[in-house]
MMTF fields as JSON, N, C-alpha, C and O atoms, coordinates in Angstrom:
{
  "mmtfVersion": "1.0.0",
  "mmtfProducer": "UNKNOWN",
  "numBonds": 323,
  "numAtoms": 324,
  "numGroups": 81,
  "numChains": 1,
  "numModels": 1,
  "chainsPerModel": [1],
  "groupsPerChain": [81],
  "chainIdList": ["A"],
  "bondAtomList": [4, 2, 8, 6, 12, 10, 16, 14, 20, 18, 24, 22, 28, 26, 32, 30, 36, 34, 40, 38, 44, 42, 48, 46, 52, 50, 56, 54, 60, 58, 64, 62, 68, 66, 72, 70, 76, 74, 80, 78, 84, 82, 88, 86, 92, 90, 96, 94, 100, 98, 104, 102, 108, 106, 112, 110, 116, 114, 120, 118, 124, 122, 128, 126, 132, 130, 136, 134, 140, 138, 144, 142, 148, 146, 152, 150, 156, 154, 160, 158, 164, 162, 168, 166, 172, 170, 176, 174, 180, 178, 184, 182, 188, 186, 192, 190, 196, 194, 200, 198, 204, 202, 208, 206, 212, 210, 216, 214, 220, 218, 224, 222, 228, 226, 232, 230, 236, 234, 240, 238, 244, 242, 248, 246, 252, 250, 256, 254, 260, 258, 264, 262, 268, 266, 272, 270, 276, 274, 280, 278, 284, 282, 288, 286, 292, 290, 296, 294, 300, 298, 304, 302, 308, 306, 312, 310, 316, 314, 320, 318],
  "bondOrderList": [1, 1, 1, 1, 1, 1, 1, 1, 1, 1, 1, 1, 1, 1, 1, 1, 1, 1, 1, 1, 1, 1, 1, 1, 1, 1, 1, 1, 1, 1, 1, 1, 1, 1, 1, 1, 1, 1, 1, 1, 1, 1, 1, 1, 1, 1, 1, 1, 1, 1, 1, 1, 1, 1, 1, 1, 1, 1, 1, 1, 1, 1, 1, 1, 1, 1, 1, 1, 1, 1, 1, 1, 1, 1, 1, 1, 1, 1, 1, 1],
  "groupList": [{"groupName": "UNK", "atomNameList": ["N", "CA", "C", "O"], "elementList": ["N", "C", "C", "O"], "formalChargeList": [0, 0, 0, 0], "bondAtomList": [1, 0, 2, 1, 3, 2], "bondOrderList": [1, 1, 2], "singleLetterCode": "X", "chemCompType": "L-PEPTIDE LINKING"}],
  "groupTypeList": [0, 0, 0, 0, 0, 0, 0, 0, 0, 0, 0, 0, 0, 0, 0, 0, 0, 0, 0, 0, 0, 0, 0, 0, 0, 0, 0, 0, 0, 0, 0, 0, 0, 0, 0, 0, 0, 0, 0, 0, 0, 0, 0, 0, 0, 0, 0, 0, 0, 0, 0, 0, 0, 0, 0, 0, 0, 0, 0, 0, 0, 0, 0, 0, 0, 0, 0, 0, 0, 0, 0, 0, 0, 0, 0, 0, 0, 0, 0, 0, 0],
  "groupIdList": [1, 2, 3, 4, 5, 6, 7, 8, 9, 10, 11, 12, 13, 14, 15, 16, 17, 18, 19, 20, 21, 22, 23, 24, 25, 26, 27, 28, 29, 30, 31, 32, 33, 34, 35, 36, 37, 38, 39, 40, 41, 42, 43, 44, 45, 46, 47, 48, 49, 50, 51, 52, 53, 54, 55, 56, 57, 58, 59, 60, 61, 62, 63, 64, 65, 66, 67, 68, 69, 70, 71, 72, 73, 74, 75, 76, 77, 78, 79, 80, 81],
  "secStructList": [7, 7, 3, 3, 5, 7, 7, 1, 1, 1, 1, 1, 7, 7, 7, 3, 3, 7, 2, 2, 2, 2, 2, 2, 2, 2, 2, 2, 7, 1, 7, 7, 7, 3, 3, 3, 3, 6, 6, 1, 7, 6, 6, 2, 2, 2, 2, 2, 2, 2, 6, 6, 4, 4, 4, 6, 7, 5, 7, 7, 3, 3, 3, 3, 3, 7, 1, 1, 1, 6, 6, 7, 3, 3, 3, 3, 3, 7, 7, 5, 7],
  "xCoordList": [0.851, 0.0, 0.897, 1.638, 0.847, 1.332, 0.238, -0.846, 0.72, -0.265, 0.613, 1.793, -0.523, 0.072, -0.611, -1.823, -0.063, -0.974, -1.456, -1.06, -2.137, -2.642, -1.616, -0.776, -1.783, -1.038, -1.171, -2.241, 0.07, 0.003, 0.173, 0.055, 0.438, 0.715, -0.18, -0.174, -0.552, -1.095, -0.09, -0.183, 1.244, 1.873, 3.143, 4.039, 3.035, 4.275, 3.295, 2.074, 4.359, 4.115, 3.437, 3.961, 2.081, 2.343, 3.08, 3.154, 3.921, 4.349, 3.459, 2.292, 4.768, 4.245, 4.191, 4.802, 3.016, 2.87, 3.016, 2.683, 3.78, 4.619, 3.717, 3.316, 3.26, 2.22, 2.752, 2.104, 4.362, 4.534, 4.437, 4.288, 4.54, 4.257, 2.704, 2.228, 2.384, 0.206, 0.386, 0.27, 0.648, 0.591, 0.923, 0.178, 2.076, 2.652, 1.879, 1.862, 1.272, 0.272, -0.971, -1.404, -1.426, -2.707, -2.488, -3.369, -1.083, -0.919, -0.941, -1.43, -0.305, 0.172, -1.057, -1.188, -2.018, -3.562, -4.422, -4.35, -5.236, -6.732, -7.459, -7.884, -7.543, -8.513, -7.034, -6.015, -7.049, -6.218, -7.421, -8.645, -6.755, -7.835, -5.972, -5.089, -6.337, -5.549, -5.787, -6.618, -5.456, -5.982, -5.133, -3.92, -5.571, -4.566, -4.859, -6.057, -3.861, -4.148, -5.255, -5.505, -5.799, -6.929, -6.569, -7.378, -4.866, -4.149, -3.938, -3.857, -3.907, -4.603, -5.492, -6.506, -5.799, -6.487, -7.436, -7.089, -8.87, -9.851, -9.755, -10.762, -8.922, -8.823, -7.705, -7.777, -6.54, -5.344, -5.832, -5.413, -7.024, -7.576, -8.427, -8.457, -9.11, -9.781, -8.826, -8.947, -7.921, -6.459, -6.212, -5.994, -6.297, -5.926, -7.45, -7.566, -8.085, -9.37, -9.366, -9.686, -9.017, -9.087, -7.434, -7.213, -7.032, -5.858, -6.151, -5.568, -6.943, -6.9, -8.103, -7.794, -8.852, -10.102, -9.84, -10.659, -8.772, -8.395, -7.826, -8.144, -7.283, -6.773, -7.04, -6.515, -8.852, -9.922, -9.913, -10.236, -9.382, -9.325, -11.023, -11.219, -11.725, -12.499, -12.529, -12.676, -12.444, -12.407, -13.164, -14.284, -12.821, -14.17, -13.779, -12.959, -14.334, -13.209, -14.41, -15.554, -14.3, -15.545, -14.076, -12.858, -15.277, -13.92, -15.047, -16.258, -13.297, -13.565, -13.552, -12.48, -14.191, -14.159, -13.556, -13.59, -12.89, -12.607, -12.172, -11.156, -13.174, -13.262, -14.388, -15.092, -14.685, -15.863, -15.75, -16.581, -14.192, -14.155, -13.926, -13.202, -14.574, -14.567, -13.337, -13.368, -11.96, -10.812, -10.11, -9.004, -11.03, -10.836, -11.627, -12.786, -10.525, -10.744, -9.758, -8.589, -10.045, -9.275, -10.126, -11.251, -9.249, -10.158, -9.46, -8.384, -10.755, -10.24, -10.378, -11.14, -9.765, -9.875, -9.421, -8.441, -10.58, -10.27, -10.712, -11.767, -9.19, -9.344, -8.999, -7.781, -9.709, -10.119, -9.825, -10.101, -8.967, -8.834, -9.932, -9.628],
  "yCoordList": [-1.173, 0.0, 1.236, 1.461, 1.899, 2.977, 4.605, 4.674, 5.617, 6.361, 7.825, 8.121, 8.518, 10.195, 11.019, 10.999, 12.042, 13.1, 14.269, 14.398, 15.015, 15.819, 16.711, 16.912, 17.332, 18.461, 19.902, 20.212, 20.582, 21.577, 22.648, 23.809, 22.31, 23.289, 22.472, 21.244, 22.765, 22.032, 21.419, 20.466, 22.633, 21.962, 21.059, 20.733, 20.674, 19.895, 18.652, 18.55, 17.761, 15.964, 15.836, 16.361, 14.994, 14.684, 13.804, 12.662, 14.149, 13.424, 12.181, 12.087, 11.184, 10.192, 10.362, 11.132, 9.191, 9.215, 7.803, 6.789, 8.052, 6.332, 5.91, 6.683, 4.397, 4.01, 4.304, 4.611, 4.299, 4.152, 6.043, 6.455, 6.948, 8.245, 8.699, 9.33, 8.181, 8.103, 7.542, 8.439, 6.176, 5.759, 6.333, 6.333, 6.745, 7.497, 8.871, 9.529, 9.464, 10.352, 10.103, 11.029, 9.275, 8.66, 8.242, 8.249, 7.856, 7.361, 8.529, 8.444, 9.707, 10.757, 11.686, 12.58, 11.661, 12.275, 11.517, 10.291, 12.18, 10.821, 11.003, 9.98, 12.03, 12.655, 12.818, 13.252, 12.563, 13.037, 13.534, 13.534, 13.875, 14.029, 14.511, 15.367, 13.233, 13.868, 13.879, 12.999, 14.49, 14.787, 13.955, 14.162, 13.147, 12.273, 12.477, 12.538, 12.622, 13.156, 11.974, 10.796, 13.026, 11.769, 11.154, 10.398, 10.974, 10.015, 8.277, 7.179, 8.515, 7.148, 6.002, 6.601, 4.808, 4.079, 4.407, 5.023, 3.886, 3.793, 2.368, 2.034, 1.301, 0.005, 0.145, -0.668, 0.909, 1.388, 1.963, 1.459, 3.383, 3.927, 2.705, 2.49, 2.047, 1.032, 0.146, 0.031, -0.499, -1.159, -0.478, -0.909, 0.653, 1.646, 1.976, 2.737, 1.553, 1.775, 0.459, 0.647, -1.017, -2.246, -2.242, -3.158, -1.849, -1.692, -1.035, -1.421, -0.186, 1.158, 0.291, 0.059, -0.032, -0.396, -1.595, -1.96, -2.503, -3.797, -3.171, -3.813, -2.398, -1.652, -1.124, -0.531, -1.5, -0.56, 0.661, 1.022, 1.626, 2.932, 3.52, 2.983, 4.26, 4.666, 5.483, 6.691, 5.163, 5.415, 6.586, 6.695, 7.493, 7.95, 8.508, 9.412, 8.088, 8.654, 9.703, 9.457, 10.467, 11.289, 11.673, 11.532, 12.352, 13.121, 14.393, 14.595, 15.344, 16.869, 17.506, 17.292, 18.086, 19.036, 20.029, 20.583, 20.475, 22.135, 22.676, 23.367, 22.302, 23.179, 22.554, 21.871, 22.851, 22.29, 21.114, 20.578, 21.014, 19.783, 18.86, 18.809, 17.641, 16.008, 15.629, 14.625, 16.227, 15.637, 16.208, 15.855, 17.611, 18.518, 17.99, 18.194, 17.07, 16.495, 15.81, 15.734, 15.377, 15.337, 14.152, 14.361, 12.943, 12.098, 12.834, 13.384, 12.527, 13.065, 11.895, 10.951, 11.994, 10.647, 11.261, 11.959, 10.734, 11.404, 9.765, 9.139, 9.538, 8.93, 8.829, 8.995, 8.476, 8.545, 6.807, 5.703, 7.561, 6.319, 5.575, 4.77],
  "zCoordList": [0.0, 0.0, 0.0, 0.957, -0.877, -1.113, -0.952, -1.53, -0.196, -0.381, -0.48, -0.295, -0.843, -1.595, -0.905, -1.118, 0.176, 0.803, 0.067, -1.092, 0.492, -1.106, -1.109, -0.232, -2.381, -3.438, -2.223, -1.7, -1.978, -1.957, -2.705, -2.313, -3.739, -4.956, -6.28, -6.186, -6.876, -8.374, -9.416, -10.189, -9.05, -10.159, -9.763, -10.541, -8.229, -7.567, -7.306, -7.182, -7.278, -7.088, -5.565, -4.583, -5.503, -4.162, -3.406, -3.86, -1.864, -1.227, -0.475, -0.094, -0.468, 0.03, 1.265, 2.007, 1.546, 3.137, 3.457, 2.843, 4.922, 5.382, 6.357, 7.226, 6.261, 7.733, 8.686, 9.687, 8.664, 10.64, 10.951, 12.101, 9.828, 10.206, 10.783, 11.727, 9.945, 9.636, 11.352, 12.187, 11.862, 12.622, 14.152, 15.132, 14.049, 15.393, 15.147, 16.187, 14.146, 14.476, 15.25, 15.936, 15.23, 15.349, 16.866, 17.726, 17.055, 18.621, 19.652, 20.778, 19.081, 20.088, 19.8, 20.635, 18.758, 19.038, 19.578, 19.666, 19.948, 20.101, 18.467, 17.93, 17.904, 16.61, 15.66, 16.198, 14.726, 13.558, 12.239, 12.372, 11.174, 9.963, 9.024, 9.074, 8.277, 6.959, 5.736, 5.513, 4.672, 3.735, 2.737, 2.751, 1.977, 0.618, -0.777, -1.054, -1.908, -2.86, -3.633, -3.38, -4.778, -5.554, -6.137, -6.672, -6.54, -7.134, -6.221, -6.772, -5.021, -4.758, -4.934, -5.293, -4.927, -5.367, -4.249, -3.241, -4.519, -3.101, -2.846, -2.221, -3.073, -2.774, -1.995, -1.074, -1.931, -1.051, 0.338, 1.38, 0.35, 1.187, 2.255, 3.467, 0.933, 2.308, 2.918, 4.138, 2.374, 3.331, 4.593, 5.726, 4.13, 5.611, 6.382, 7.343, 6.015, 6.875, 7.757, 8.931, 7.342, 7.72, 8.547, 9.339, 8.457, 8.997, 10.441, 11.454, 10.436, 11.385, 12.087, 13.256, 11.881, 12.812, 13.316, 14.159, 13.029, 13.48, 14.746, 15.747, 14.919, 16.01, 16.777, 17.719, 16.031, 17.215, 17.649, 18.781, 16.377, 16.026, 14.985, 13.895, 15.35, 14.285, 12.973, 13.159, 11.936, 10.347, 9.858, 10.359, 8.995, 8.609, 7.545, 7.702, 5.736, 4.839, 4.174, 4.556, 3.534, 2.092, 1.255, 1.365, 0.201, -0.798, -0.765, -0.678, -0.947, -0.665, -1.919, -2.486, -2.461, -3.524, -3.335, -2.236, -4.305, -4.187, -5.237, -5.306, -6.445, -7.7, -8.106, -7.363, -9.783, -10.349, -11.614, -12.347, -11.448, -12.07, -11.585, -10.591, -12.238, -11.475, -11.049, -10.337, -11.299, -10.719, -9.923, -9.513, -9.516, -7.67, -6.726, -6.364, -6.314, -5.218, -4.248, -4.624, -3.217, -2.568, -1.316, -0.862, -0.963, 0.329, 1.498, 1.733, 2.17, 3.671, 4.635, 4.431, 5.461, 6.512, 7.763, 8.021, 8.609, 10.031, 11.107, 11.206, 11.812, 12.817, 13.492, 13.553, 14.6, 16.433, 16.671, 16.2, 17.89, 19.239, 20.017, 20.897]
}
């Protein structure tokens, strides 16, 4: 599973994001919410949803718009301890 946090610029690459980073976030919050680019698969995103709730962490993914074309977007995922 490979994953890409979103774009801060439009015209730069998104960075990757590492589980054990995602992870030791999630430990030292109770609430996280991060944002991953739409270049991800949603079969990658749910890995990390099944991943995270095996752990008896709670999941919660949507996708965010923020323009008016179909490929401004962005998933969001916010999870709790």
């Amino acid at each position: 599973m490979e994953l890409l946090f979103a774009r801060t610029d439009i015209d730069k690459k998104p960075k990757k994001a590492e589980l054990s980073k995602i992870e030791a976030s999630v430990e030292k919050e109770d609430s996280v919410i991060f944002y991953f680019d739409r270049e991800n698969s949603h079969k990658d995103l749910l890995e990390l949803q099944d991943y995270f709730e095996a752990k008896g962490k709670s999941f919660y993914m949507s996708e965010v718009k923020f323009g008016l074309s179909d490929n401004e977007y962005m998933y969001q995922v916010h999870i709790m301890n």
